[in-house]
C-alpha positions in Angstrom: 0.0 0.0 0.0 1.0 3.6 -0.5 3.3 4.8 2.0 4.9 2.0 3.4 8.8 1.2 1.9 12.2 1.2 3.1 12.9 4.2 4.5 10.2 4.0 7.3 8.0 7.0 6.5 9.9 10.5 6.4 9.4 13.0 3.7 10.0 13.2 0.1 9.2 10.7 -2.1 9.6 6.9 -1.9 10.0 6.3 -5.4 10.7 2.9 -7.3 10.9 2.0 -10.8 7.7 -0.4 -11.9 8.5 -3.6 -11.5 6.6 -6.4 -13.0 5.4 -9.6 -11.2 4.5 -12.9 -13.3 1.2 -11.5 -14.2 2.6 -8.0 -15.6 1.3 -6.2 -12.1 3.3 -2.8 -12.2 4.4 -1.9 -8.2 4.3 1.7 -7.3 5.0 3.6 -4.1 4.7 6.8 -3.2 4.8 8.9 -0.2 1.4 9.1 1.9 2.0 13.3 1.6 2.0 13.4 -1.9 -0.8 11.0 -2.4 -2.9 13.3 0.2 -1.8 16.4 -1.5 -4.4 18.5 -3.7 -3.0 19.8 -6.9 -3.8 23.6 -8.2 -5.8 23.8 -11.2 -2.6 24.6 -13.2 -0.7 22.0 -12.2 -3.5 19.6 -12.6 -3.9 21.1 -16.5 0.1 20.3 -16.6 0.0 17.1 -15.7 -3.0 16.2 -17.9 -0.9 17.2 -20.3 2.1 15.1 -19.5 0.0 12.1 -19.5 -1.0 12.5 -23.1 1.2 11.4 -25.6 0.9 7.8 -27.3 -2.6 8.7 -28.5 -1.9 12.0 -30.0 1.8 10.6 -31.8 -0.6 7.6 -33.4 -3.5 10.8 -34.5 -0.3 12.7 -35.9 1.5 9.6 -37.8 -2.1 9.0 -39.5 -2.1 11.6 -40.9 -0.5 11.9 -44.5 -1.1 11.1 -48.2 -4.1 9.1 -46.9 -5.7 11.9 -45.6 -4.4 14.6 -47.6 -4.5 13.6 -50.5 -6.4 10.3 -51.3 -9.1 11.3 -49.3 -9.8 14.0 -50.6 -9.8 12.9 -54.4 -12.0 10.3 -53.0 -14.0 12.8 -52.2 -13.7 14.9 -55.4 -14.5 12.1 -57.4 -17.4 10.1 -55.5 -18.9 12.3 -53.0 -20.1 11.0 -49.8 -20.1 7.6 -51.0 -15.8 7.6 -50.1 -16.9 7.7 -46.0 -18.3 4.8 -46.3 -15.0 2.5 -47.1 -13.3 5.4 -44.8 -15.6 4.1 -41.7 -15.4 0.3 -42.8 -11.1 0.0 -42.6 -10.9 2.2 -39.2 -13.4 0.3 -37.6 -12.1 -3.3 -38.9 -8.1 -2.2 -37.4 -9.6 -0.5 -34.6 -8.9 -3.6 -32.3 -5.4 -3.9 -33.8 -4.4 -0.4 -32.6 -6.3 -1.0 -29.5 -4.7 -4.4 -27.9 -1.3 -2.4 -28.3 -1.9 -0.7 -26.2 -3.5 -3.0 -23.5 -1.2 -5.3 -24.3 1.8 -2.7 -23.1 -0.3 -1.6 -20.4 -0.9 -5.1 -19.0 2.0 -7.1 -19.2 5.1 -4.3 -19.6 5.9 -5.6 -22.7 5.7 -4.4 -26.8 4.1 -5.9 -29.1 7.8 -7.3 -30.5 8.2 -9.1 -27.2 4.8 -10.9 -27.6 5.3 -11.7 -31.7 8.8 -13.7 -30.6 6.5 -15.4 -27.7 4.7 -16.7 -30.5 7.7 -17.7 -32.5 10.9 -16.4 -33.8 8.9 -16.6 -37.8 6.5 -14.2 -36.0 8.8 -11.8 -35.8 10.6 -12.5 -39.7 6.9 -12.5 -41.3 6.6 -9.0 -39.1 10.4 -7.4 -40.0 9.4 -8.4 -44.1 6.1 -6.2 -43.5 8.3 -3.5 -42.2 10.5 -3.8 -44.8 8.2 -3.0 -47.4 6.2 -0.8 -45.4 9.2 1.2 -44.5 10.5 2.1 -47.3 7.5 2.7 -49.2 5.8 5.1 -46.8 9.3 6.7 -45.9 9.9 7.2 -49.9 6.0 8.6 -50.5 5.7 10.9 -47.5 9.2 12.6 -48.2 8.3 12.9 -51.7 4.7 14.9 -50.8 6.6 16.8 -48.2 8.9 18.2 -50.7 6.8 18.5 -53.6 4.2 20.7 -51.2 7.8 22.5 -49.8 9.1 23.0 -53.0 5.7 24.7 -54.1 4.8 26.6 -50.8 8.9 28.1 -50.6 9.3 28.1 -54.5 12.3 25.9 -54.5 14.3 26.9 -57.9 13.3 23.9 -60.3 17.4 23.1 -60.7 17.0 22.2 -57.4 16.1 18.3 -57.8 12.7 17.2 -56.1 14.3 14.0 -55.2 17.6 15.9 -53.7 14.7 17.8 -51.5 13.1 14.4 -50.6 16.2 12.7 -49.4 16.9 16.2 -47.9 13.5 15.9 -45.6 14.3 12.3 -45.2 17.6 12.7 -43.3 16.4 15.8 -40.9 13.7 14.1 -39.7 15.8 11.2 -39.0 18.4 13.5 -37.3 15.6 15.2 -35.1 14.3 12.0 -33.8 18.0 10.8 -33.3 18.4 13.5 -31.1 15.4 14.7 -29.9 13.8 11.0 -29.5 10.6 10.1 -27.8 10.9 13.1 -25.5 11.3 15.6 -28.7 8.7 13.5 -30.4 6.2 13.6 -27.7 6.6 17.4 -27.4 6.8 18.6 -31.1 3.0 15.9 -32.1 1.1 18.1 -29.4 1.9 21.6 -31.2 1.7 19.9 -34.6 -2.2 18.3 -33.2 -2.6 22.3 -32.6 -1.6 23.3 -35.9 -3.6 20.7 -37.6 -6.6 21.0 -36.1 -6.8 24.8 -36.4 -5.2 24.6 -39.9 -8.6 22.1 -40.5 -11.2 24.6 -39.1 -10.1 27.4 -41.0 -9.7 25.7 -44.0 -13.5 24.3 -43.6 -15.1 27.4 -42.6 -13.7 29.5 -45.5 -14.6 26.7 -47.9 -18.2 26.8 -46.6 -18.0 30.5 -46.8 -17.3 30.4 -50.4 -19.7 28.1 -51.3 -19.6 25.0 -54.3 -17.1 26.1 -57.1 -17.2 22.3 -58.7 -20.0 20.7 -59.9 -21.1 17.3 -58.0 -19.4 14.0 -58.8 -21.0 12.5 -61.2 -19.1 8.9 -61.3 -21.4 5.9 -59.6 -20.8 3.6 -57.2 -20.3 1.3 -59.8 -17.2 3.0 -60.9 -16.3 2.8 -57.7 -15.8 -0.8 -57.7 -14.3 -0.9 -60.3 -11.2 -0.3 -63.2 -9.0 2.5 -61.5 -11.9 3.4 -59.1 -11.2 -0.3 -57.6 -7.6 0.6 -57.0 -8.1 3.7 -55.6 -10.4 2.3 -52.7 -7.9 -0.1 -52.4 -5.2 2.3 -51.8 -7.8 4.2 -49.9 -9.1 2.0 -47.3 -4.9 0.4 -46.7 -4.2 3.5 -45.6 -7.1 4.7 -43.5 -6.5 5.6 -41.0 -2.7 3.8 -40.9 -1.0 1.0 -41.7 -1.4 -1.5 -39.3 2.1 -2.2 -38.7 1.7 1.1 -36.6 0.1 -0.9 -33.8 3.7 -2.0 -32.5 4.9 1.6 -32.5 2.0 2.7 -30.4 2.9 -0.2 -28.2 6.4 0.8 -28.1 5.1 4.9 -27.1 2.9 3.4 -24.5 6.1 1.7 -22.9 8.3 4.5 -23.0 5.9 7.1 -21.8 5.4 4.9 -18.5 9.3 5.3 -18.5 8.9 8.9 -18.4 6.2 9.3 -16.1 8.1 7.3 -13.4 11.2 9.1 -14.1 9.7 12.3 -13.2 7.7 10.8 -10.2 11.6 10.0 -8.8 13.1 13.0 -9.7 15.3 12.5 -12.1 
């Protein structure tokens, strides 16, 4: 129970790292005072704050050529008919995305440690995904960045768009070799900010101007079929995220217990 640890009782906090018992039970103790204490409304906002993290990193990473772009052509193309398929692939890898993180929570463990649990293929089939899902999202996402850079800054055409995609490719890489999940963590919650701002404006000014295209007129038959089949293919892989995304989350969850206990102690 709270309180009691070596030490015997005096003040400050009695602080140890979580350990984990056969069944993945994380023990915690703290000093009675700072169990009893009542936080100000400020610091209660602050650590609100601190405690959010793995869920906003996963809302951030979805978001990319899926939504920016695909969607949106979706949209252009078929109308409201492109939610449907939109609604069908979040809610089948919903449980995927979920059980990481219960399955960090519970046992202590990521979603790697539990794939080798179930055999050492597990884990080969998995790094195979990776492989291809790695370098295919890296190489598309750094591409759209710079295209959209190279428009936004007008980026002299001698300047190759490919030089500008490797360019993006290594910051980022040096940013989270650096900064890692602490820089991470920080830099998703202003980016959330950004986006979701960015989002309102962008719908209230289009609703202010009013319809300046006429209404898709391709049916739901085109839709299912010729390049209309391979665009709700791409589509609905890549709604919200791929799934391989489920051991990252798994992976934040763990390290953000990390840093939450760190603080508790002090360090």
């Amino acid at each position: 129970p709270p309180g009691e640890g070596a030490g015997g009782g005096g003040g400050g906090v009695l602080c140890e790292y979580a350990e984990r018992d056969g069944k993945g039970v994380s023990l915690k103790k703290e000093d009675e005072l700072s169990v009893r204490a009542k936080p100000s409304s400020w610091s209660g906002f602050k650590n609100f704050l601190k405690h959010l993290g793995p869920g906003i990193i996963f809302a951030g990473v979805s978001i990319g050529t899926s939504h920016i772009v695909q969607s949106t052509k979706a949209g252009a193309d078929f109308g409201f008919w492109a939610a449907i398929p939109i609604l069908i692939a979040s809610a089948a890898k919903f449980p995927f995305y979920e059980i990481a993180t219960r399955y960090a929570a519970g046992t202590g463990e990521s979603l790697l440690v539990g794939y080798k649990k179930r055999g050492v293929w597990v884990l080969a089939v998995f790094l195979v995904f990776c492989l291809f899902s790695a370098i295919t999202t890296t190489a598309t996402l750094s591409l759209v960045t710079a295209g959209m850079g190279s428009l936004l800054f007008k980026v002299p055409q001698s300047f190759k768009i490919l030089w500008l995609a490797g360019l993006v490719g290594v910051v980022n890489g040096l940013i989270l070799l650096i900064g890692k999940y602490h820089f991470l963590d920080m830099a998703m919650k202003v980016v959330s900010v950004v986006f979701v701002v960015s989002t309102m404006a962008a719908f209230f000014a289009a609703v202010s101007v009013g319809p300046q295209h006429p209404e898709p007129n391709m049916s739901v038959s085109d839709f299912l079929s010729g390049a209309g089949l391979t665009q709700l293919i791409t589509l609905m892989g890549w709604m919200p995220t791929a799934l391989d995304v489920s051991v990252w989350i798994s992976e934040w969850q763990l390290e953000k217990e990390r840093r939450l206990q760190k603080m508790k102690c002090g360090e």
